[in-house]
C-alpha positions as CSV (number, residue, x, y, z in Angstrom):
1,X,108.1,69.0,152.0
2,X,109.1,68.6,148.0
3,X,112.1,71.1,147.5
4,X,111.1,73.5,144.4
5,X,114.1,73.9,141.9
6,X,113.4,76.6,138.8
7,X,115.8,75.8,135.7
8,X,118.1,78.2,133.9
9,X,119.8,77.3,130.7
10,X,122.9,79.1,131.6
11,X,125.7,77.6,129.3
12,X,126.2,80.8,127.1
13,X,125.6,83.0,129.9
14,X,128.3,82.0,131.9
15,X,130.4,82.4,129.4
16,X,133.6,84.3,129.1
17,X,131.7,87.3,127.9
18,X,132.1,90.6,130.4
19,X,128.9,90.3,131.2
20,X,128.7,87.1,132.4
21,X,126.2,85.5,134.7
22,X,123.8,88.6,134.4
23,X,121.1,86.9,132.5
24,X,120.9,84.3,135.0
25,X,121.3,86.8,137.9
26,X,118.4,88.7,136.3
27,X,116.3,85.5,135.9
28,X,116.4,84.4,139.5
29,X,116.6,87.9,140.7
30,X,113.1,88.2,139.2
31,X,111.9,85.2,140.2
32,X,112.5,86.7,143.9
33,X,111.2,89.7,143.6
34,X,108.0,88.4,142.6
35,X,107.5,85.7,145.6
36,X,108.2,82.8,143.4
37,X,108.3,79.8,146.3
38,X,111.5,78.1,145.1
39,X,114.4,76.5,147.0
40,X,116.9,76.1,144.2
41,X,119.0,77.1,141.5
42,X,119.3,74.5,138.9
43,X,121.2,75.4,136.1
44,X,121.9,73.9,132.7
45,X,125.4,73.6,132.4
46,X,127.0,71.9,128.5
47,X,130.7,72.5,127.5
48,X,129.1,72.5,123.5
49,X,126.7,74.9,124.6
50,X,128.9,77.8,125.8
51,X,130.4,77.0,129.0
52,X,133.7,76.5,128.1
53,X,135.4,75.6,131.9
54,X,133.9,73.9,134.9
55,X,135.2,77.7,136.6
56,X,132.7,79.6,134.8
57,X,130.4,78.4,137.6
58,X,132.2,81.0,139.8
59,X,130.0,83.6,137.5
60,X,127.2,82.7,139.5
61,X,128.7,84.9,142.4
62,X,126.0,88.3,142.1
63,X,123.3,85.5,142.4
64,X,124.6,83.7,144.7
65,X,125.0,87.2,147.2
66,X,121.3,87.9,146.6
67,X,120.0,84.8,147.3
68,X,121.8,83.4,150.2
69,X,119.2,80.7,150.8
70,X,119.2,79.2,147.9
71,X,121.2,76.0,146.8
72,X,122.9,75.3,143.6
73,X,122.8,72.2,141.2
74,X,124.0,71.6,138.1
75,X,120.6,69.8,136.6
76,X,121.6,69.5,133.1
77,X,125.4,68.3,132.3
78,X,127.0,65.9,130.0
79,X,130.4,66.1,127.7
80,X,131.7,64.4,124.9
81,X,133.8,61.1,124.9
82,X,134.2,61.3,121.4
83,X,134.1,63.5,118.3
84,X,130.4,63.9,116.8
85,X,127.4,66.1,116.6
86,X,128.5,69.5,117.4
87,X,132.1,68.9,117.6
88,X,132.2,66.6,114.6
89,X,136.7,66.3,114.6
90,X,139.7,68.2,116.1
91,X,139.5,71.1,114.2
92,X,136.1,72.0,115.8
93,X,137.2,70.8,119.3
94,X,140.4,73.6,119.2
95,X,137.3,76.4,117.5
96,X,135.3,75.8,121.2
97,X,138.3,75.9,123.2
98,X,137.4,72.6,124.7
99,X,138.7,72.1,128.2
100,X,139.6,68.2,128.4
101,X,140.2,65.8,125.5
102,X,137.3,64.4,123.7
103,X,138.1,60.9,125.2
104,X,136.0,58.6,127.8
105,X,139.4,59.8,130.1
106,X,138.3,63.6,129.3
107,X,134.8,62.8,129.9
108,X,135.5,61.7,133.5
109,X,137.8,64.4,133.8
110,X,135.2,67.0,133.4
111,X,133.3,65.1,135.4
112,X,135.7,65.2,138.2
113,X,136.0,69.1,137.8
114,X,132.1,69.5,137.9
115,X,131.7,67.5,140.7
116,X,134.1,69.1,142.7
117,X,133.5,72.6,142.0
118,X,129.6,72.1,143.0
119,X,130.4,70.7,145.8
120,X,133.5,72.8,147.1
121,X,133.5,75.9,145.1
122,X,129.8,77.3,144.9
123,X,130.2,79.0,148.6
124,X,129.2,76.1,150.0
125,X,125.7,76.1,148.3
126,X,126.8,73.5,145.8
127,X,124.1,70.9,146.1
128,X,124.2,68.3,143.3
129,X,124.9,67.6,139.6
130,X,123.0,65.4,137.1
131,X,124.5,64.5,133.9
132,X,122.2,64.3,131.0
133,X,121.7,61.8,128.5
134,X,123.8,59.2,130.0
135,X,121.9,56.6,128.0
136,X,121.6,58.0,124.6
137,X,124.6,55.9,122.6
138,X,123.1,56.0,119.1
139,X,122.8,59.4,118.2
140,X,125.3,62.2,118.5
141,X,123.5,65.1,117.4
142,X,124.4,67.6,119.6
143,X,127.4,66.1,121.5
144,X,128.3,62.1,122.3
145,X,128.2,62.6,125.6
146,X,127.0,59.4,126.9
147,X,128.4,57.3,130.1
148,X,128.5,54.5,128.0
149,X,130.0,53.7,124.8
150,X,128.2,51.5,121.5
151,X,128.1,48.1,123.3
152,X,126.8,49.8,127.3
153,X,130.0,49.1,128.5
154,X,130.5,51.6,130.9
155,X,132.9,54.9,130.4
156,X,135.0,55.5,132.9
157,X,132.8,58.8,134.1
158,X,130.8,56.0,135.8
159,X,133.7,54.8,137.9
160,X,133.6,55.2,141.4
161,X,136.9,56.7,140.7
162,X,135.3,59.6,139.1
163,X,133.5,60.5,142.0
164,X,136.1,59.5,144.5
165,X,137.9,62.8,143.5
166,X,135.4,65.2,144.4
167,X,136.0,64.1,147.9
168,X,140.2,64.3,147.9
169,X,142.3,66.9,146.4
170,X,141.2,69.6,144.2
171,X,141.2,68.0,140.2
172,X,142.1,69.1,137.5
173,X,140.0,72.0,136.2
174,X,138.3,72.3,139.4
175,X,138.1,75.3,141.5
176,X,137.4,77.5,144.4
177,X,135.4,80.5,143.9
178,X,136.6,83.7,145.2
179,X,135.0,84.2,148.5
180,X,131.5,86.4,148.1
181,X,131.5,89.9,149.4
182,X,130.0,91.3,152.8
């Protein structure tokens, strides 16, 4: 049976804004309440877009406590290695507070914190993450944010490395969301 996954953008929603995560909650809520058949929560999830740190997935905790069948994937992911598009030089970077370095290190890093966050943070719902645009190196107009650089040599996001670390200690910038309530 094909597993049915309805997309949120979420990336300003879960910001750091007090009420954070209701839009989304709202969104799926509704889909519920009307019988929607879907197995999944797949959520848009882009530093230059409003989600700021890999912890504002923990946000996700009100929908997570109504719909304790349904599993969690970050569909729709991707950070900058460099400086262009939407964070065009450093002056920008410190305006959107961004949470690693704008260098193929920082890229991973984030990487590293997605990773393990989805997979031990989300109240063990975390299902998957799929970076977006991993391909794209000519054009940086919202964010540079592919896994490889000018020439396709590899970043080091693409390193087994990178996803090594979801499976050892928690990374930088990872985390544990606060357990859900009863």
């Amino acid at each position: 049976t094909a597993e049915v996954m309805i997309q949120y953008a979420a990336s300003k929603d879960l910001g750091s804004s007090p009420s954070a995560g209701e839009r989304t909650h709202g969104f799926y809520s509704a889909l519920a309440s009307a019988g929607a058949p879907f197995d999944s929560i797949g959520l848009s999830f882009y530093h230059v877009w409003g989600a700021f740190d890999v912890a504002q997935l923990c946000m996700l905790r009100k929908t997570a406590q109504a719909l304790p069948d349904k599993k969690i994937y970050v569909i729709e992911s991707a950070y900058p290695y460099k400086f262009g598009g939407k964070v065009p030089n450093a002056s920008a970077a410190e305006k959107m507070h961004m949470q690693f370095p704008l260098t193929p290190g920082g890229q991973a890093s984030w990487l590293r914190a997605l990773l393990f966050t989805v997979e031990h943070g989300l109240w063990g719902r975390g299902a998957g993450v799929s970076w977006w645009g991993a391909e794209i190196i000519d054009k940086c107009s919202h964010q540079c944010g592919a896994l490889f650089d000018s020439s396709y040599v590899a970043l080091p996001a693409l390193t087994q490395r990178a996803f090594d670390s979801a499976k050892g200690s928690r990374p930088s910038g990872g985390v544990v969301c606060p357990p859900l309530e009863n």
